[in-house]
N, CA, C and O atoms as a printed pandas DataFrame, in Angstrom:
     atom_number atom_name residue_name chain_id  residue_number  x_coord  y_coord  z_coord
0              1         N          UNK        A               1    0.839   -1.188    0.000
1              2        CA          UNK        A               1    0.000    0.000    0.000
2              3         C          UNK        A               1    0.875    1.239    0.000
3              4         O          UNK        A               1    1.826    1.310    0.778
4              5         N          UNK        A               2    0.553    2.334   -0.945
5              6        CA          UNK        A               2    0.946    3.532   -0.395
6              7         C          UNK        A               2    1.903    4.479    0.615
7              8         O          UNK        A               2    2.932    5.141    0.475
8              9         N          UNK        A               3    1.023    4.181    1.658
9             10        CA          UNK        A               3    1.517    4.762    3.265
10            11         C          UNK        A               3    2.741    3.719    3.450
11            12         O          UNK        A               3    3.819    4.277    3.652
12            13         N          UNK        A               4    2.762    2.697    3.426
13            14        CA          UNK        A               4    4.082    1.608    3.636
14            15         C          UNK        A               4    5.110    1.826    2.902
15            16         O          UNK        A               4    6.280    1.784    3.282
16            17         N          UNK        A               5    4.581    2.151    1.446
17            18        CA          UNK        A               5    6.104    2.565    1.038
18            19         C          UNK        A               5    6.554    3.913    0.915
19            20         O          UNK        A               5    7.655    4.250    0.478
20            21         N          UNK        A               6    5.619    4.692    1.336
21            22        CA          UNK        A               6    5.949    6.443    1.862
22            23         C          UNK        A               6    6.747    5.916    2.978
23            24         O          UNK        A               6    7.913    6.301    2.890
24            25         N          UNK        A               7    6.562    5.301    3.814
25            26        CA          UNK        A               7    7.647    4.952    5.448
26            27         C          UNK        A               7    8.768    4.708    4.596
27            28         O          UNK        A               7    9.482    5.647    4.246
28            29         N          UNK        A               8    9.056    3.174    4.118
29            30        CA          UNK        A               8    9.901    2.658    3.572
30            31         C          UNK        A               8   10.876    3.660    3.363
31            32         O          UNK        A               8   11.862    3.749    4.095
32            33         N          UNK        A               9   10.585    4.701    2.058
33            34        CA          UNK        A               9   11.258    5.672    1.022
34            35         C          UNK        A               9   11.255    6.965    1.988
35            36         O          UNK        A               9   11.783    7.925    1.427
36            37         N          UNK        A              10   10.833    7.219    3.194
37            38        CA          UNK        A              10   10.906    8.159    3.955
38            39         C          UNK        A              10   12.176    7.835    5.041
39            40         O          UNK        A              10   12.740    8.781    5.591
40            41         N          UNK        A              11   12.544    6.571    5.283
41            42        CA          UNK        A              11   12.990    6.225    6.803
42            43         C          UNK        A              11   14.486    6.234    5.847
43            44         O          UNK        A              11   15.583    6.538    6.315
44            45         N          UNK        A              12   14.184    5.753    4.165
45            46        CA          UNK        A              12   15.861    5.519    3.677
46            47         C          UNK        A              12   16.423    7.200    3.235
47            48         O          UNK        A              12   17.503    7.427    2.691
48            49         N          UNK        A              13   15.289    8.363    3.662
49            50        CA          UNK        A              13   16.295    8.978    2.870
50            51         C          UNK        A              13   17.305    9.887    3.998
51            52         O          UNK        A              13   17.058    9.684    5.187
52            53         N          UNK        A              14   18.361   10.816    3.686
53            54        CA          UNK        A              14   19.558   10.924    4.720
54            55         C          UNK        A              14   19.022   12.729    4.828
55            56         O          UNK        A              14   18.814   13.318    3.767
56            57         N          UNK        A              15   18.846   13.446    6.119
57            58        CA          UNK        A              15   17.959   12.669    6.790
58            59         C          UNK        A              15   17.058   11.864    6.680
59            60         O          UNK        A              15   16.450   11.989    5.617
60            61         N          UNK        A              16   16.530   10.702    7.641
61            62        CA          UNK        A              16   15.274   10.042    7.575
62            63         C          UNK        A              16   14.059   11.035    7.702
63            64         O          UNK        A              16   14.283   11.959    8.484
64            65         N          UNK        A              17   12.825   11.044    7.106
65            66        CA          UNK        A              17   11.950   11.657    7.096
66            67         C          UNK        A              17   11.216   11.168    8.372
67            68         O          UNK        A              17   11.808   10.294    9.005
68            69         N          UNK        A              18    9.827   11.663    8.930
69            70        CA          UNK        A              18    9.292   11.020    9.595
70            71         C          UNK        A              18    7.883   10.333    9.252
71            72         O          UNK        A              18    6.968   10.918    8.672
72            73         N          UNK        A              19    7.847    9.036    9.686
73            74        CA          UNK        A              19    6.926    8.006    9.074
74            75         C          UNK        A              19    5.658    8.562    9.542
75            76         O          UNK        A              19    5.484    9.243   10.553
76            77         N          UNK        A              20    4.521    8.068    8.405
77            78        CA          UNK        A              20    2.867    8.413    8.716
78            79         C          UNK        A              20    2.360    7.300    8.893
79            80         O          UNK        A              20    2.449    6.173    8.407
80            81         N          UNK        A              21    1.733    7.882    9.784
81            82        CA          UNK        A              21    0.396    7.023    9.774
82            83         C          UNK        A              21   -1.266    7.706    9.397
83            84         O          UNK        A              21   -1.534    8.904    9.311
84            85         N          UNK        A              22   -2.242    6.515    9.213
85            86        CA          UNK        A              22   -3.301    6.687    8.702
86            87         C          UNK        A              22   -3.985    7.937    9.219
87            88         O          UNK        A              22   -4.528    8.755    8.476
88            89         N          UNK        A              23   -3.922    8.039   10.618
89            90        CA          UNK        A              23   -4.337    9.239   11.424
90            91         C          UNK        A              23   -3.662   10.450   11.226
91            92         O          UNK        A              23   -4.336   11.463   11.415
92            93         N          UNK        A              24   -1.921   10.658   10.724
93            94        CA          UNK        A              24   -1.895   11.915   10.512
94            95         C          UNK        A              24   -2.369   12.374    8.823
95            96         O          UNK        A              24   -2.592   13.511    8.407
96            97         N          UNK        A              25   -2.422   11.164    8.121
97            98        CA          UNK        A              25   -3.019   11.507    6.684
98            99         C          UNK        A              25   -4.572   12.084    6.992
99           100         O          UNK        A              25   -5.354   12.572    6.175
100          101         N          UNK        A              26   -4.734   11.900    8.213
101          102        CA          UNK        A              26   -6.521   12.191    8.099
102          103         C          UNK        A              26   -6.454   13.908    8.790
103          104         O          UNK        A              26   -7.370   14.713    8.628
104          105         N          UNK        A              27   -5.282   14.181    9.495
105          106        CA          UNK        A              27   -5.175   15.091   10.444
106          107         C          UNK        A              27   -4.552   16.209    9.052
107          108         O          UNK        A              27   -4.643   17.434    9.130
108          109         N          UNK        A              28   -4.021   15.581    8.010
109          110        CA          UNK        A              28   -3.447   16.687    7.105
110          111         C          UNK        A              28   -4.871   16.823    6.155
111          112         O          UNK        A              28   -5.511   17.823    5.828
112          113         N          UNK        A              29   -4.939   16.347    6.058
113          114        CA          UNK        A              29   -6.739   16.549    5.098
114          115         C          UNK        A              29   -7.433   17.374    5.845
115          116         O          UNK        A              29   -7.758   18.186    4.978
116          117         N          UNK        A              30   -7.889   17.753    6.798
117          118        CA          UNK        A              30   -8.333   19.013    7.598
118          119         C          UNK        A              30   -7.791   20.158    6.877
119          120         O          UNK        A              30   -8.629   20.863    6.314
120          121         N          UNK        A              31   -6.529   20.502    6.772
121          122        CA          UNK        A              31   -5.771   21.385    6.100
122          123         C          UNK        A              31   -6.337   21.410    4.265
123          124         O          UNK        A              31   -6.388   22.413    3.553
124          125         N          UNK        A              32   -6.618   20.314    3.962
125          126        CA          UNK        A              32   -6.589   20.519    2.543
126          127         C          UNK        A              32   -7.981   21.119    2.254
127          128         O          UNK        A              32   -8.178   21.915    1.336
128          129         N          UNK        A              33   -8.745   20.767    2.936
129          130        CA          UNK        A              33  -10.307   21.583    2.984
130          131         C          UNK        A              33  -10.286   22.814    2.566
131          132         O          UNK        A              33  -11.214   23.266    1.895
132          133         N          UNK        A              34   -9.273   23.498    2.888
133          134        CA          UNK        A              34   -9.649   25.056    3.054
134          135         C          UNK        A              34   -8.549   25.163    0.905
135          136         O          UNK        A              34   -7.479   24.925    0.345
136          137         N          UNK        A              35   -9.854   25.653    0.693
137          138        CA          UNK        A              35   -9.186   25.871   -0.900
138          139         C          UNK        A              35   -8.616   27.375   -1.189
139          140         O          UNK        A              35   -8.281   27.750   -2.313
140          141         N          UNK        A              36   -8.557   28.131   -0.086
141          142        CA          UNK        A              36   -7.667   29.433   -0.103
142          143         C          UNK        A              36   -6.242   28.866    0.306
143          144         O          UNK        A              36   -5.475   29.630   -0.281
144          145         N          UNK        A              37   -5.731   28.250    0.763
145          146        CA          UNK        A              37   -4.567   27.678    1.600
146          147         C          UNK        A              37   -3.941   26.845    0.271
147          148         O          UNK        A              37   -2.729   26.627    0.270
148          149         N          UNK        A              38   -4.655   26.443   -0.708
149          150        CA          UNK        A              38   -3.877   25.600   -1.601
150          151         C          UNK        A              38   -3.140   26.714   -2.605
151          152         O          UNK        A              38   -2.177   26.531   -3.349
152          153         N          UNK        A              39   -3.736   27.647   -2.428
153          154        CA          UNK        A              39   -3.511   28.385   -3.248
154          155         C          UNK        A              39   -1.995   29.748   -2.885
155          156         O          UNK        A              39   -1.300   30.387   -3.676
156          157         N          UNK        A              40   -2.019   29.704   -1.272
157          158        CA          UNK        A              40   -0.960   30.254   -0.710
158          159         C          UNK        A              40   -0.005   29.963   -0.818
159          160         O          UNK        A              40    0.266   28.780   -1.022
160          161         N          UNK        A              41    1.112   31.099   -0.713
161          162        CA          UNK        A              41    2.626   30.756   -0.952
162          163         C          UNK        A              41    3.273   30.471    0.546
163          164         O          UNK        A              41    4.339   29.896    0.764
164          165         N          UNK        A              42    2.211   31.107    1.677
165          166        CA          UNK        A              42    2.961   30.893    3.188
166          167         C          UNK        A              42    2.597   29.434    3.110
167          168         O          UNK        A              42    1.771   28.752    2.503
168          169         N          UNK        A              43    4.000   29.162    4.375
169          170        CA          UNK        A              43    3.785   27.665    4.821
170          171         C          UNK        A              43    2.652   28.047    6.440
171          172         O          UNK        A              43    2.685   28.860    7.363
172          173         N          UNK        A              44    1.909   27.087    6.078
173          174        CA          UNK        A              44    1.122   27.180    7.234
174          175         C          UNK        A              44    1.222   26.000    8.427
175          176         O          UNK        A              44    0.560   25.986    9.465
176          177         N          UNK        A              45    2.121   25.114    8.047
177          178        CA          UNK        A              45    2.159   23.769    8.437
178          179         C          UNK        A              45    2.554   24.059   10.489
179          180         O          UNK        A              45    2.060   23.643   11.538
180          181         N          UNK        A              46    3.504   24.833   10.165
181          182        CA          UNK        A              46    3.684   25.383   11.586
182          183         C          UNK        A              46    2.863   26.298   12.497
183          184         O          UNK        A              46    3.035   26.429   13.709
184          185         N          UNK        A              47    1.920   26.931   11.719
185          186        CA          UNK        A              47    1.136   27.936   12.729
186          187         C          UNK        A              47    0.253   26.955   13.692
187          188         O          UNK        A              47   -0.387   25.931   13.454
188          189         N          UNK        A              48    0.486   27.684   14.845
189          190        CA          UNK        A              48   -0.890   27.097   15.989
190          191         C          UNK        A              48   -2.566   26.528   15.640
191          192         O          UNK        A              48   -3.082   25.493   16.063
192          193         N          UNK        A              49   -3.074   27.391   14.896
193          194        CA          UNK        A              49   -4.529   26.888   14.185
194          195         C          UNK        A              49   -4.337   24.940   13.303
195          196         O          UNK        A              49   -5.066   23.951   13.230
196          197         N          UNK        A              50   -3.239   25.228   12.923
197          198        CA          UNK        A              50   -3.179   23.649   11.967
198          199         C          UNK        A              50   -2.974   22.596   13.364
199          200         O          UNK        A              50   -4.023   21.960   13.460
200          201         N          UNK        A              51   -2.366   22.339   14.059
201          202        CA          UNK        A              51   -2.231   21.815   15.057
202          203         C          UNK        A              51   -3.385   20.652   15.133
203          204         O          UNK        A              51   -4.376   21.167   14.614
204          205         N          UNK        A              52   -3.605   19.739   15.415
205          206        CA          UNK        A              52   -4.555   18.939   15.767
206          207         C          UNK        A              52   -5.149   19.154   16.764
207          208         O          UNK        A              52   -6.379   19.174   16.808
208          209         N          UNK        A              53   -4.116   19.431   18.119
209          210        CA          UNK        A              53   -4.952   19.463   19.166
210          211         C          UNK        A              53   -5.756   20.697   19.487
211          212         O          UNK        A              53   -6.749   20.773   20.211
212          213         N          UNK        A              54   -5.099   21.720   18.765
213          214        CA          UNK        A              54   -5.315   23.487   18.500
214          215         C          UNK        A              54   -7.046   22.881   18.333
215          216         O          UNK        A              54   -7.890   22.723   19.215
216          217         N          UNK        A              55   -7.154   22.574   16.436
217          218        CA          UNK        A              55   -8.468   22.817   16.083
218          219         C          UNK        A              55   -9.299   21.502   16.782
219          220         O          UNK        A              55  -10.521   21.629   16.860
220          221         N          UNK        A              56   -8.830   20.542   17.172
221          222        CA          UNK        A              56   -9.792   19.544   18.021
222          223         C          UNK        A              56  -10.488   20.360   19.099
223          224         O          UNK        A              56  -11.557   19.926   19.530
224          225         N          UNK        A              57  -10.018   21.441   19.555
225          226        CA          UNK        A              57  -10.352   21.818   20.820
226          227         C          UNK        A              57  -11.124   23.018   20.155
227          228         O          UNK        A              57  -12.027   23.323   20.935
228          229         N          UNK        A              58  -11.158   24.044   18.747
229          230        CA          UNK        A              58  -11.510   24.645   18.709
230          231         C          UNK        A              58  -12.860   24.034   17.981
231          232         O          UNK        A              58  -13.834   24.758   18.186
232          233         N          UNK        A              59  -13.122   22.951   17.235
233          234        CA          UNK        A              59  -14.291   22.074   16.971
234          235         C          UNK        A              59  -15.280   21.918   18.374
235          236         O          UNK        A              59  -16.489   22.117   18.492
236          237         N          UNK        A              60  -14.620   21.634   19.029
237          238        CA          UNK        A              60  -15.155   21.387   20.778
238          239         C          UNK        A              60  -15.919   22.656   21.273
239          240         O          UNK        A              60  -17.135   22.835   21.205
240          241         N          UNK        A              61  -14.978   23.506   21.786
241          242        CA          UNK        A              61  -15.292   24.819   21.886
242          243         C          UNK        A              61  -16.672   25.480   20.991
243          244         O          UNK        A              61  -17.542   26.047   21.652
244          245         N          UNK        A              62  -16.796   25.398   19.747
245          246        CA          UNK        A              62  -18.377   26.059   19.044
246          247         C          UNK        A              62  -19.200   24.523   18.908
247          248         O          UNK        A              62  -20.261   24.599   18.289
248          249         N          UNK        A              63  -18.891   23.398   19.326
249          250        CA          UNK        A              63  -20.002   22.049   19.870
250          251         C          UNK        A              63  -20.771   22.666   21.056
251          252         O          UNK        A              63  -21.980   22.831   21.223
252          253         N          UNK        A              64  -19.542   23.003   21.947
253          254        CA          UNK        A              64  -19.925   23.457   23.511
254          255         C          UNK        A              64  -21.153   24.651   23.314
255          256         O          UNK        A              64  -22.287   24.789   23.775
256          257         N          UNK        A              65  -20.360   25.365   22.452
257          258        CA          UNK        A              65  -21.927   26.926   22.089
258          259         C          UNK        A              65  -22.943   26.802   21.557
259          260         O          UNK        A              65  -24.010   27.240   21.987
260          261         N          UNK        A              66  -22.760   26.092   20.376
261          262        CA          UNK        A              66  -24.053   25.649   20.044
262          263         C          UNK        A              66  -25.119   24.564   21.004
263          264         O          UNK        A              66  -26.337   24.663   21.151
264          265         N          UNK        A              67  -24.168   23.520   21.577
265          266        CA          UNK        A              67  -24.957   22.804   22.800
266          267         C          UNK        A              67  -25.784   24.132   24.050
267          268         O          UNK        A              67  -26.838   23.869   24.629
268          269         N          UNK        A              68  -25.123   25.323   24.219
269          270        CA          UNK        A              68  -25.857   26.002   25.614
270          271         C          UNK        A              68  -26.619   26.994   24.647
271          272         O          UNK        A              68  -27.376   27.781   25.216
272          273         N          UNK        A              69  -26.535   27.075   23.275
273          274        CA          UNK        A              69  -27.754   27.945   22.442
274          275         C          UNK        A              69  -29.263   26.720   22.339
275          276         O          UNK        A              69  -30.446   27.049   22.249
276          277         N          UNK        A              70  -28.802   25.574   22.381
277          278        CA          UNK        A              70  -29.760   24.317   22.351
278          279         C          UNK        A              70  -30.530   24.617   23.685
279          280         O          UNK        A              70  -31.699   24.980   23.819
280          281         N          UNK        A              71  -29.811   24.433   24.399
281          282        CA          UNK        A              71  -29.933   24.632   25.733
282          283         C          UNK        A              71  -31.498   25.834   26.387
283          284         O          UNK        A              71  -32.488   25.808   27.118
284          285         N          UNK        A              72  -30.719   26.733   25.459
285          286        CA          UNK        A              72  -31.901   28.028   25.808
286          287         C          UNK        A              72  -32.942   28.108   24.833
287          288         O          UNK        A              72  -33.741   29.032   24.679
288          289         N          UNK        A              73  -32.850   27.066   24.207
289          290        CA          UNK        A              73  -34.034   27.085   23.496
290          291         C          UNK        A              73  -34.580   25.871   23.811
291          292         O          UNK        A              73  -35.229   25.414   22.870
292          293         N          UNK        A              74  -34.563   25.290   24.630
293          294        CA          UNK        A              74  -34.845   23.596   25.355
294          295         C          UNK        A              74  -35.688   24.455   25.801
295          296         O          UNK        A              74  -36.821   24.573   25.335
296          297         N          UNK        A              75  -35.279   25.067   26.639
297          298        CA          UNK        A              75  -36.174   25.703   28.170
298          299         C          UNK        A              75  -37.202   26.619   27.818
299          300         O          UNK        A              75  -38.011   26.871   28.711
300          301         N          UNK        A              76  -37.397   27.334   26.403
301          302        CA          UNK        A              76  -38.023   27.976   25.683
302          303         C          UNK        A              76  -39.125   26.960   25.440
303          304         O          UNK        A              76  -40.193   27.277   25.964
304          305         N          UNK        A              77  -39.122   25.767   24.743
305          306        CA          UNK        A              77  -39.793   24.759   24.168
306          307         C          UNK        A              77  -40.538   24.392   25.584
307          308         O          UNK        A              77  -41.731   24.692   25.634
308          309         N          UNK        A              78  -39.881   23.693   26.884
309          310        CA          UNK        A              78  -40.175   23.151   28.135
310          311         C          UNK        A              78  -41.347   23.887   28.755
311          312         O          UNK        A              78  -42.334   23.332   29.235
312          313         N          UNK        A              79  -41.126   25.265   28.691
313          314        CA          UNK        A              79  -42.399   26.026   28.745
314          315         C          UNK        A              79  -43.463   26.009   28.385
315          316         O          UNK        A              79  -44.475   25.689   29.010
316          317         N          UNK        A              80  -43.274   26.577   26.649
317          318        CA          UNK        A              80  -44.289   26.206   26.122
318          319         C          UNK        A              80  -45.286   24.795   25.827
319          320         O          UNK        A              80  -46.383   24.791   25.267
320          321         N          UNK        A              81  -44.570   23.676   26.363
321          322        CA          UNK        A              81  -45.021   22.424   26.336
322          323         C          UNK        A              81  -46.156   22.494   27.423
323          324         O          UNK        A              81  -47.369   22.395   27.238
324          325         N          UNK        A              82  -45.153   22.780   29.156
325          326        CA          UNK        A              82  -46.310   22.969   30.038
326          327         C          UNK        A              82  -47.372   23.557   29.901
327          328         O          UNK        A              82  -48.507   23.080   29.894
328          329         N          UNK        A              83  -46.905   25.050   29.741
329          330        CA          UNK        A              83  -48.428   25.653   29.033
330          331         C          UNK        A              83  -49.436   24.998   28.299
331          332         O          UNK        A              83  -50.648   25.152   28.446
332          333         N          UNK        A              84  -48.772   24.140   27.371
333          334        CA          UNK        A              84  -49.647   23.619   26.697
334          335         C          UNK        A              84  -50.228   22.579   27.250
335          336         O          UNK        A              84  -51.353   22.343   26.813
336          337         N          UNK        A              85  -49.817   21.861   28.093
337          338        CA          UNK        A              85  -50.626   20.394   29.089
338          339         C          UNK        A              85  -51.072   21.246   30.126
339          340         O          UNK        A              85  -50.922   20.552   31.131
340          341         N          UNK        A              86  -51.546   22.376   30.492
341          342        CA          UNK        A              86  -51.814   22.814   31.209
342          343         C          UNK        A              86  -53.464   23.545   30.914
343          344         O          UNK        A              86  -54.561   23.496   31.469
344          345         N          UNK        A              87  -52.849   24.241   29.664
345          346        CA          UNK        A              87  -54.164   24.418   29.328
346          347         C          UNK        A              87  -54.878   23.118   28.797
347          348         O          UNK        A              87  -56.068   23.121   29.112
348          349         N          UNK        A              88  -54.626   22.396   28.332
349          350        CA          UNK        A              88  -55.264   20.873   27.953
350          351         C          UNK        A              88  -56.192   20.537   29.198
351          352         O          UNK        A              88  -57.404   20.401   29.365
352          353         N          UNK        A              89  -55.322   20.484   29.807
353          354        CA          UNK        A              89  -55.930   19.971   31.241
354          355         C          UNK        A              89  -57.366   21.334   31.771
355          356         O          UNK        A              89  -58.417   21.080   32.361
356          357         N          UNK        A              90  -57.062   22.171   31.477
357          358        CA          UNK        A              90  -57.894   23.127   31.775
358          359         C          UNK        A              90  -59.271   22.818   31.094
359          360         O          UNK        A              90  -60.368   22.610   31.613
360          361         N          UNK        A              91  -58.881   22.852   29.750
361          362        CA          UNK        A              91  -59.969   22.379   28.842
362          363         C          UNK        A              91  -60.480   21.091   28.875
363          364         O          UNK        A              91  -61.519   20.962   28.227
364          365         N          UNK        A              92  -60.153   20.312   29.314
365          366        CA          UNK        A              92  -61.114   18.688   29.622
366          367         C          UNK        A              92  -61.656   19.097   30.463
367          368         O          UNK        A              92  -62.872   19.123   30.275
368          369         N          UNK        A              93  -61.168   19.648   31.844
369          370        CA          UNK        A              93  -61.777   19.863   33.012
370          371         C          UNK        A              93  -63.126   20.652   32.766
371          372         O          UNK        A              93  -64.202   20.315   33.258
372          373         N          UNK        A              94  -62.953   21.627   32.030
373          374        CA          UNK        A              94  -63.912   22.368   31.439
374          375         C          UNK        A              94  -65.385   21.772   30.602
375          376         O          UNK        A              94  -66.564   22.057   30.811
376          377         N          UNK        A              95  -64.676   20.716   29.455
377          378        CA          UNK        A              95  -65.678   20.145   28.682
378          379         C          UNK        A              95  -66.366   18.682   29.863
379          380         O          UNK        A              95  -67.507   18.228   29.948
380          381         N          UNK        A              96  -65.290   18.365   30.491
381          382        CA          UNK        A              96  -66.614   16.811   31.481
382          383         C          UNK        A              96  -66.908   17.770   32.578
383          384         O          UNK        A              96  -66.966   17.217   33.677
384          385         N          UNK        A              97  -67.095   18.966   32.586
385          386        CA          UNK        A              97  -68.081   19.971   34.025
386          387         C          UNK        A              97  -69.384   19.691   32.785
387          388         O          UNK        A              97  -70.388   18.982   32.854
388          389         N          UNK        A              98  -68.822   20.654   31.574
389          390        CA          UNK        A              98  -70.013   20.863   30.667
390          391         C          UNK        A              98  -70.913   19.415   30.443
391          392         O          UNK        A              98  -72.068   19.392   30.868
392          393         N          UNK        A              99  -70.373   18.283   29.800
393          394        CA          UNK        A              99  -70.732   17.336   29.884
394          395         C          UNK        A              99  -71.713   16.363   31.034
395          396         O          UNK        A              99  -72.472   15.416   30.829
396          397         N          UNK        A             100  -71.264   17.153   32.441
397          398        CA          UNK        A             100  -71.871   16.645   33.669
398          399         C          UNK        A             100  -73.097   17.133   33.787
399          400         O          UNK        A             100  -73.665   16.620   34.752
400          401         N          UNK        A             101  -74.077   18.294   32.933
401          402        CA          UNK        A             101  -74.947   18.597   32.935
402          403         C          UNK        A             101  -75.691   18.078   31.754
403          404         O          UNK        A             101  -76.784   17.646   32.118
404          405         N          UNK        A             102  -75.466   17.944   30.261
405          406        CA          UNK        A             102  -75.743   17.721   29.344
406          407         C          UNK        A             102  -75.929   16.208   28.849
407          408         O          UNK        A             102  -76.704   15.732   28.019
408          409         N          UNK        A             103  -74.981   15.644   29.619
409          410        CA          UNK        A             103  -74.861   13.650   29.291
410          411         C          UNK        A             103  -73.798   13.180   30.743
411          412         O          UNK        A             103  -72.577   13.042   30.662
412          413         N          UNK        A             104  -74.437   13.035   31.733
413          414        CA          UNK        A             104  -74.413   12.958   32.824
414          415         C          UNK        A             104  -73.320   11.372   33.245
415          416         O          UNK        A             104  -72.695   11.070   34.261
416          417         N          UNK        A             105  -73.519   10.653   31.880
417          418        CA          UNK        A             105  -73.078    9.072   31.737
418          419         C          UNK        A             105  -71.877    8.912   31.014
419          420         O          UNK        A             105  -71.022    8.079   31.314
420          421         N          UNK        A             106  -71.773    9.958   29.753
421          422        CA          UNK        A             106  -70.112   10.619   29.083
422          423         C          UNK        A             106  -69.403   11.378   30.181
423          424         O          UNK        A             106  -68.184   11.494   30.058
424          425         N          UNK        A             107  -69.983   11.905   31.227
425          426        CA          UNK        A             107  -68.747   12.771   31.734
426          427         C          UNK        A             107  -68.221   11.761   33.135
427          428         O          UNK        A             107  -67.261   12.101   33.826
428          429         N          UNK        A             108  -69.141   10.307   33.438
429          430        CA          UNK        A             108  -68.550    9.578   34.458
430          431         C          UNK        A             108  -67.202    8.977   33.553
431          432         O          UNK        A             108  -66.008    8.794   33.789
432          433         N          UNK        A             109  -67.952    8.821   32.600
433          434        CA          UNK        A             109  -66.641    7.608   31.815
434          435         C          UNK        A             109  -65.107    9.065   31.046
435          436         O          UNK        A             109  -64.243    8.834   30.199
436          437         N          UNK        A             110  -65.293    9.985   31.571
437          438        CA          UNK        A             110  -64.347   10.840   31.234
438          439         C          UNK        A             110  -63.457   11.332   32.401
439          440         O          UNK        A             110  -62.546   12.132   32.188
């Protein structure tokens, strides 16, 4: 495969290069995404942002924001739910009173 003989032809040359694995081929493809960067003459390979653990944490970090924007709109929804079993409840209570005068035998079985 490929990656085996990238090691191979990497480890013989003087210096030895350093060998890949499958995970940093997946960690350099992050980088290739961005189609302004292919096109640059800076090396970016060294800045802090390329880093794995840099953007793992900065992926994390807007998971985390968007999870507490979820969040405030949970409690938005949670509300309006009660309200809504609340008035439900209001309104049965309402229709087997009505019922208790009108069909006296529908509002036991309600």
């Amino acid at each position: 495969n490929a990656l085996s003989c990238y090691n191979v032809q990497a480890a013989a040359l003087n210096p030895p290069h350093p060998s890949l694995s499958w995970k940093d081929i997946m960690e350099y493809s992050f980088l290739g995404e961005f189609d302004l960067l292919c096109q640059s003459r800076t090396d970016i390979h060294e800045l802090d942002w390329t880093k794995p653990a840099h953007w793992e944490a900065t992926v994390k970090y807007f998971k985390l924001c968007c999870a507490h924007e979820e969040i405030e709109r949970l409690n938005i929804e949670v509300q309006r739910l009660r309200t809504l079993i609340h008035d439900d409840e209001v309104k049965t209570t309402a229709v087997i009173n009505e019922l208790s005068v009108s069909d006296p035998l529908l509002s036991l079985e309600l």
